[in-house]
C-alpha positions in Angstrom: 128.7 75.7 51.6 126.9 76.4 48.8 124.0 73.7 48.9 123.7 75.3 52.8 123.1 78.6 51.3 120.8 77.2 48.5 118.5 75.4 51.2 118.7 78.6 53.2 117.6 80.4 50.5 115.0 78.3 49.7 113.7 78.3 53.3 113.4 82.2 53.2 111.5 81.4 49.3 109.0 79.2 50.9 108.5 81.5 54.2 107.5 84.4 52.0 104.8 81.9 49.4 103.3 81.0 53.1 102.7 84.0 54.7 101.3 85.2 51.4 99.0 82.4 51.4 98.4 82.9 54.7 97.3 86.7 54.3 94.8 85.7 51.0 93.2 83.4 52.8 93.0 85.9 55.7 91.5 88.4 53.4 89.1 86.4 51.4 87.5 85.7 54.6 86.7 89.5 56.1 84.4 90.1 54.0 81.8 87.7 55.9 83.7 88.5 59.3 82.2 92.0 59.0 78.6 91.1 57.9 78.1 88.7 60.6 79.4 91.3 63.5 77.4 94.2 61.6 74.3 92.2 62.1 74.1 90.3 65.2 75.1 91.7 68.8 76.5 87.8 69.4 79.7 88.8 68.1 80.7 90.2 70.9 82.6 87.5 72.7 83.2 87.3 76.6 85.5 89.5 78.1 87.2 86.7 80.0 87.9 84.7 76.9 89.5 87.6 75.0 91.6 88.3 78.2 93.0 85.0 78.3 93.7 85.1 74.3 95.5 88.5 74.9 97.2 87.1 77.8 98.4 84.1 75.9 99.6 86.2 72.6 101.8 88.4 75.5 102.9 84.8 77.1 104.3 84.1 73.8 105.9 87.1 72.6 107.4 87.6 76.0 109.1 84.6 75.6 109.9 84.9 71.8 111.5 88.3 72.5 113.5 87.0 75.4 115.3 83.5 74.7 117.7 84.9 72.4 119.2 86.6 75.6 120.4 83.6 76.5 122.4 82.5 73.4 122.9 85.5 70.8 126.6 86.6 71.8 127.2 82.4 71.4 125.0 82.0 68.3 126.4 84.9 66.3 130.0 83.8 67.2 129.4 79.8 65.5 127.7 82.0 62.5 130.5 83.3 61.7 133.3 81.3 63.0 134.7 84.6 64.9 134.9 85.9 67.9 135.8 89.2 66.7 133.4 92.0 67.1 131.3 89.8 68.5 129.4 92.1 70.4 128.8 94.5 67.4 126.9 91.7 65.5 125.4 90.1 68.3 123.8 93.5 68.9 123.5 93.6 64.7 121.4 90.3 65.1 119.2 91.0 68.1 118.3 94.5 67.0 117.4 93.3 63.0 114.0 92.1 65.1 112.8 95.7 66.4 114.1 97.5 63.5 111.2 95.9 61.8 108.7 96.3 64.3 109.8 99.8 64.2 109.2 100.4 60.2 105.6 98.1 60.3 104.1 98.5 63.1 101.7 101.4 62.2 101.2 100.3 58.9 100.0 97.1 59.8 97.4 99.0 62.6 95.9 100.8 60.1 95.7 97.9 58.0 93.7 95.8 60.8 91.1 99.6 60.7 90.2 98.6 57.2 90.4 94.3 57.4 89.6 94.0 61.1 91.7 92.7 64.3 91.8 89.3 63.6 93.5 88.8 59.8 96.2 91.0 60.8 96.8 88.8 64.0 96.3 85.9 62.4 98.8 87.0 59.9 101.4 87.6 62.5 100.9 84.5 63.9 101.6 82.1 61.1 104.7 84.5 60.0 106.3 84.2 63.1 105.4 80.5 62.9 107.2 80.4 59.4 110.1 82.6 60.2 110.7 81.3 63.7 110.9 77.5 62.0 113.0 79.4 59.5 115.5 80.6 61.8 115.9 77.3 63.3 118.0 75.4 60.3 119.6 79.0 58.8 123.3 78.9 59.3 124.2 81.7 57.2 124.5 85.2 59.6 123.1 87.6 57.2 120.7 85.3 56.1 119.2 85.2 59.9 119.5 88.9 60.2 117.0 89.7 57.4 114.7 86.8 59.0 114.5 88.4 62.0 113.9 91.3 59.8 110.9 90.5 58.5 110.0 88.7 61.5 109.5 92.3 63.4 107.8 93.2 60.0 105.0 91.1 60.0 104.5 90.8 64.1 102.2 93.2 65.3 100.7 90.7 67.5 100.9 92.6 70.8 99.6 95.6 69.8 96.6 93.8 67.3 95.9 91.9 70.3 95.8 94.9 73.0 93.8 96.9 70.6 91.1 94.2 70.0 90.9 93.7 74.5 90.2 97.5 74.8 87.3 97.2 71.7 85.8 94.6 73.8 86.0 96.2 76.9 84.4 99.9 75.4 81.4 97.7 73.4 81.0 96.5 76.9 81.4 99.6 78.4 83.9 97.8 81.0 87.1 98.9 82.8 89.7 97.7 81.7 92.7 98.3 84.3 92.9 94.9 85.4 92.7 93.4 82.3 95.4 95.4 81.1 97.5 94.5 84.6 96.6 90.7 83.5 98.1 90.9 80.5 101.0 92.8 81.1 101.8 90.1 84.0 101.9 87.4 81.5 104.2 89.3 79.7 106.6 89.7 82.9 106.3 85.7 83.5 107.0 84.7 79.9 110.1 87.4 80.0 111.6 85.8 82.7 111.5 82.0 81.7 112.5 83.5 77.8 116.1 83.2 78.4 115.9 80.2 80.8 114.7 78.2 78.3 116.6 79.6 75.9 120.0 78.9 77.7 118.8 75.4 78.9 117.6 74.4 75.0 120.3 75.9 73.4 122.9 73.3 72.2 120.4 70.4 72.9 119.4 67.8 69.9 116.0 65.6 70.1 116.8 61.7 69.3 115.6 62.4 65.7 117.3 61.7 62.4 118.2 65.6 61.5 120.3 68.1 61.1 120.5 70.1 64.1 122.4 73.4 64.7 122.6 74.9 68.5 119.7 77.1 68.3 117.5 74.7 66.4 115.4 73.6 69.6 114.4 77.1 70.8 113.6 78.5 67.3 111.1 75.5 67.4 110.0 75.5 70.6 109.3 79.4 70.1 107.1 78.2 66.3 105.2 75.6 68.6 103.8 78.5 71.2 102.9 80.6 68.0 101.2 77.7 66.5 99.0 77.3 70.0 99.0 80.9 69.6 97.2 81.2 66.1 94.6 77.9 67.2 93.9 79.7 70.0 93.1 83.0 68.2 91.5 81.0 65.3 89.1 79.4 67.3 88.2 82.0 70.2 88.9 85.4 69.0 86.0 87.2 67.5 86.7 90.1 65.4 86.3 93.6 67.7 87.0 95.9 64.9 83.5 96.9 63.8 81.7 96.1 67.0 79.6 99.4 67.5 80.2 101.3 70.6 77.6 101.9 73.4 77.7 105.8 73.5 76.3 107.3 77.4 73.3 109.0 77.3 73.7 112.8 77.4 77.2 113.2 76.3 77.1 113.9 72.6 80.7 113.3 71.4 82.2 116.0 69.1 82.8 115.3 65.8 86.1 116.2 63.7 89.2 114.3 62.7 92.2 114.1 64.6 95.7 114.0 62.8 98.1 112.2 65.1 101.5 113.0 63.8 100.5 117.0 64.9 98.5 116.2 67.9 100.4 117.6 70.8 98.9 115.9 73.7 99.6 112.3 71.9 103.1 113.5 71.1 103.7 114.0 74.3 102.4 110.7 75.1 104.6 108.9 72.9 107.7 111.2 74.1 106.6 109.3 77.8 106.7 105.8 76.2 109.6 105.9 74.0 111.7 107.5 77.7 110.6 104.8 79.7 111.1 102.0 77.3 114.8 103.4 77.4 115.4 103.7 80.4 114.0 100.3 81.3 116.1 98.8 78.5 119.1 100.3 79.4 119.0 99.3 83.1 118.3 95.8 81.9 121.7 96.3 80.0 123.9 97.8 82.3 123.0 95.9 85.9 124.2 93.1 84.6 127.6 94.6 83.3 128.5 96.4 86.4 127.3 93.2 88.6 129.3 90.3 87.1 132.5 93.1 86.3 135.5 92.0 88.2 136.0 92.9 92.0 139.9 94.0 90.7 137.7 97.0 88.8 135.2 97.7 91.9 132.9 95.6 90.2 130.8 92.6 92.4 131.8 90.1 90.7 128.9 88.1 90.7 128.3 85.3 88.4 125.5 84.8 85.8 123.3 82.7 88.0 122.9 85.3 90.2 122.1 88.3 88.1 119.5 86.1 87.0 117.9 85.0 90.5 117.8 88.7 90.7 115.9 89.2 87.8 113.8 86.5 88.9 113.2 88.0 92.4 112.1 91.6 90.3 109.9 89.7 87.9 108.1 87.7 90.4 107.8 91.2 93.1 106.6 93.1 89.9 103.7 90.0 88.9 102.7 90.3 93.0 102.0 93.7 92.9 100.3 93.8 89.5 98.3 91.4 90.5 97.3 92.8 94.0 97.9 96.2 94.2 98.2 98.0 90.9 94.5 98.3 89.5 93.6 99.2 93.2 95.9 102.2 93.2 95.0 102.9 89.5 91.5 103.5 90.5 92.6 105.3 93.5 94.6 107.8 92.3 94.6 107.8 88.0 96.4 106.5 86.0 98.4 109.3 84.9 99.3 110.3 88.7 100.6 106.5 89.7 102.6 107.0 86.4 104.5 109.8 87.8 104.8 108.8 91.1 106.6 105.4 90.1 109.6 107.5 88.9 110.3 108.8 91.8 112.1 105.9 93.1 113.8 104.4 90.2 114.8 107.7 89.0 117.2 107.6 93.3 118.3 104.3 92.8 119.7 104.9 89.2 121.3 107.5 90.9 122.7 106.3 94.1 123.1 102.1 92.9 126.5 102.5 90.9 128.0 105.1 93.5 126.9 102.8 96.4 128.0 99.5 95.0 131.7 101.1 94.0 132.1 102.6 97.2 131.0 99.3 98.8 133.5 97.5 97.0 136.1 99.9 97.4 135.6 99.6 101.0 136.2 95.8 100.4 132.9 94.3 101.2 131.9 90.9 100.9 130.5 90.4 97.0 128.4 87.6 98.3 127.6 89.5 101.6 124.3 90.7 102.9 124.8 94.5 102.7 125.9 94.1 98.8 123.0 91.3 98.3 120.1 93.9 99.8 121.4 96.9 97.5 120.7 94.4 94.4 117.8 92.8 95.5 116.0 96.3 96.8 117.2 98.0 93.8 116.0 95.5 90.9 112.1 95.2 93.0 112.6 99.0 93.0 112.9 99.0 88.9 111.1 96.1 88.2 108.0 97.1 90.1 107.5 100.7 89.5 109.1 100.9 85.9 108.1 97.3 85.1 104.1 98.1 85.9 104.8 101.0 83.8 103.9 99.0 80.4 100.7 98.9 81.6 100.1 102.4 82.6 101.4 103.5 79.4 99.1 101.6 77.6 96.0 102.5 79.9 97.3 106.1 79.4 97.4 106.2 75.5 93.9 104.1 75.6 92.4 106.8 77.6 93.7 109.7 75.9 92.7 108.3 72.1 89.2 108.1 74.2 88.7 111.8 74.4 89.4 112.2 71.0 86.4 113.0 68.4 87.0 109.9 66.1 89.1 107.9 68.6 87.1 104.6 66.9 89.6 105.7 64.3 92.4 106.3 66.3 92.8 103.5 68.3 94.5 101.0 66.2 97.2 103.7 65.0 98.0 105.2 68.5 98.5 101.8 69.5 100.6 100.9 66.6 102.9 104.1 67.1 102.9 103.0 71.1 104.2 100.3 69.7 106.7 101.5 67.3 108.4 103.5 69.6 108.8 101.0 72.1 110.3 99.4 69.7 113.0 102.3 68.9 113.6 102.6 72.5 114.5 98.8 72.9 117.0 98.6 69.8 118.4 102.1 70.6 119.1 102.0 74.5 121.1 98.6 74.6 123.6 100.2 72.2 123.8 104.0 73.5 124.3 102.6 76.9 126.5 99.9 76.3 128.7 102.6 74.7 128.8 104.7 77.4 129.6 102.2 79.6 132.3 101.2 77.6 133.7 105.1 77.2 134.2 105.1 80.8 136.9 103.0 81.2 138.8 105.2 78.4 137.7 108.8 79.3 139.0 110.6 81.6 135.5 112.5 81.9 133.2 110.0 82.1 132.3 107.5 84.6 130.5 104.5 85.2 127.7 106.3 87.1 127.5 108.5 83.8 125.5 105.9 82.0 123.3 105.5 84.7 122.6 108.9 85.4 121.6 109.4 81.4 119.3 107.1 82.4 117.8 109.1 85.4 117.8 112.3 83.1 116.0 110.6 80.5 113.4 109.7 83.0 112.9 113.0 84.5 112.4 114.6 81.0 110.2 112.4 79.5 108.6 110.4 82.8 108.0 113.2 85.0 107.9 116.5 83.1 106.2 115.2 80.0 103.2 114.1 82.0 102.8 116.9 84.3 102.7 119.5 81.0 
């Protein structure tokens, strides 16, 4: 017991001297970065190249955020040789990741203002690479919930990444909707083969001379897409940071500075993210609780194979329509509009799905019949489409707004950062508050299971809906 603590201890030692190597180097080298973009217009790299990089940093984390769906409640239980309270530190365990996201993720935007884009991204590249290998021979629970830890600290990959596409798309004075809808459909594909790979790696040992523990394979596999990740960056991501900006003739921009802590538009912007990371989160949690519940509680019954061919069936409806239909109707009718308009829909079926499937089953229809199969199927294309394509109207709506603003150069990197940050509040906060609720219902009297998901629905209207029509 003790030497396994020592060499996790020494793991954790030797992640920390790397990444700190790993940021001088990154640092020593800006210094000629920004001369070499501040005097040639080359820098500016094609926009399909920086798409594809962007893309391929949201493949990954999509993935790397995912795969521990698959396994946590398992891997937390060999930890520490208990089942009890399992779901309390599984929930410990997955949530350690955002809460670090949550506490760096501006600080490390305003750090890529003054270093540039690409040693910050960098940097959160060969952390993750570190910490991911890390995480893959740690046995010790507390241990791997300060790795994840700093894992959320250092990663601010996604929103380095986003922020460097839109620099490259205002130098070029280019739209940038289906970019963005690129991107974000990466992110969707990588989400839903996360925790397929993670369930079919977990447990499995390569024919080498090793120790392996069960979750030693997708820890490494997850280090190996990080490592493509940081080559790939390394070698084809320019810096974006300093690139100047090709103002439009005739429309003198105002000057002043913008403080976005007191800044109520952006406020209420953030108030719009934050709600629909929630509620996304939270149906995520929930669907599949009330699906595979027992029939004997008015529950479907349905087994783990098939709440995940219905997630599959959402993701691959909400990569369709991104790809063919969402930059057409974001040109069509704003942004901001198709944002409130894809409530209206998931806000009904939040409403109406638990009601409908207990009445269903009360009724005793078939579990595995078509009536019960459409009201899954339509309801999970419902969410995953309209609230799914949400992540990238948010983003397009936060990009736009820091756009109007007199020193939105500035701005960019920190709005971004905060979009970030609170995305990252919503996702470690809604799994627990909704899990709670749901679990209240079966012991008060005043609650019901349609209670959590009409929390859901209200959260939705207040900060979808009425916080982008003020």
């Amino acid at each position: 017991m003790i030497a396994t603590k020592a060499m996790a201890v020494a793991v954790l030692v030797a992640a920390f001297a790397v990444v700190a190597a790993c940021g001088w180097i990154a640092f020593r080298g800006q210094d000629a970065t920004e001369k070499a973009l501040e005097s040639s217009e080359a820098a500016a790299q094609d926009l399909t190249t920086i798409v594809h990089v962007t893309g391929l940093v949201a493949f990954t984390e999509g993935i790397a955020a995912t795969a521990i769906f698959a396994f946590c409640a398992t891997m937390t239980e060999e930890m520490r040789g208990s089942s009890q309270n399992v779901g309390f530190y599984s929930g410990l365990l997955y949530t350690a990741y955002y809460t670090g996201k949550l506490l760096m993720q501006y600080p490390l935007m305003v750090l890529s203002d003054h270093v540039g884009r690409r040693p910050v991204l960098l940097l959160g590249m060969f952390s993750s690479i570190v910490f991911n290998l890390s995480m893959a021979f740690i046995s010790e629970y507390w241990l791997m919930v300060a790795v994840r830890f700093l894992y959320g600290c250092f990663n601010a990959n996604n929103a380095v990444s986003r922020t460097s596409l839109r620099e490259a798309f205002n130098h070029r004075d280019a739209d940038d909707k289906q970019a963005f809808s690129c991107v974000s459909s990466w992110y969707a594909v990588s989400s839903l083969l996360g925790p397929s790979l993670g369930g079919v790696l977990y447990g499995k040992e390569l024919a080498i001379d090793w120790t392996w523990l069960s979750w030693t394979l997708p820890w490494v596999l997850i280090a190996l897409l990080y490592l493509v990740c940081f080559l790939g960056v390394l070698s084809l991501h320019s810096e974006t940071a300093f690139l100047p900006e090709r103002e439009k003739p005739g429309s003198p921009r105002p000057q002043g500075t913008t403080n976005l802590s007191t800044d109520r538009g952006f406020l209420l912007v953030m108030v719009m993210a934050w709600g629909h990371s929630y509620v996304f989160a939270g149906w995520e949690t929930i669907y599949s609780t009330l699906a595979e519940l027992d029939a004997s509680e008015l529950g479907e019954d349905w087994s783990t194979t098939q709440v995940g061919v219905n997630f599959l069936v959402g993701g691959i409806a909400l990569v369709t329509y991104n790809q063919l239909v969402y930059t057409w109707l974001a040109s069509a009718v704003t942004v901001r509009r198709l944002w409130v308009w894809s409530w209206a829909l998931p806000i009904v079926v939040l409403m109406v799905f638990p009601r409908l499937v207990t009445y269903l089953m009360s009724q005793g229809a078939n579990a595995d019949g078509v009536g019960v199969a459409v009201v899954n199927y339509g309801s999970q294309i419902v969410i995953s489409v309209l609230l799914g394509s949400g992540f990238t109207s948010i983003n397009l709506i936060v990009n736009d707004y820091v756009a109007t603003l007199p020193d939105h150069r500035k701005q960019l990197a920190s709005a971004n950062g905060a979009l970030a940050a609170l995305q990252a509040l919503a996702m470690a906060v809604s799994p627990t508050v909704t899990g709670a609720l749901y679990s209240l219902s079966f012991s008060t009297s005043f609650l019901s299971r349609s209670t959590t998901y009409d929390h859901l629905a209200v959260v939705g209207i207040v900060t979808g809906v009425l916080c982008a029509l003020v």
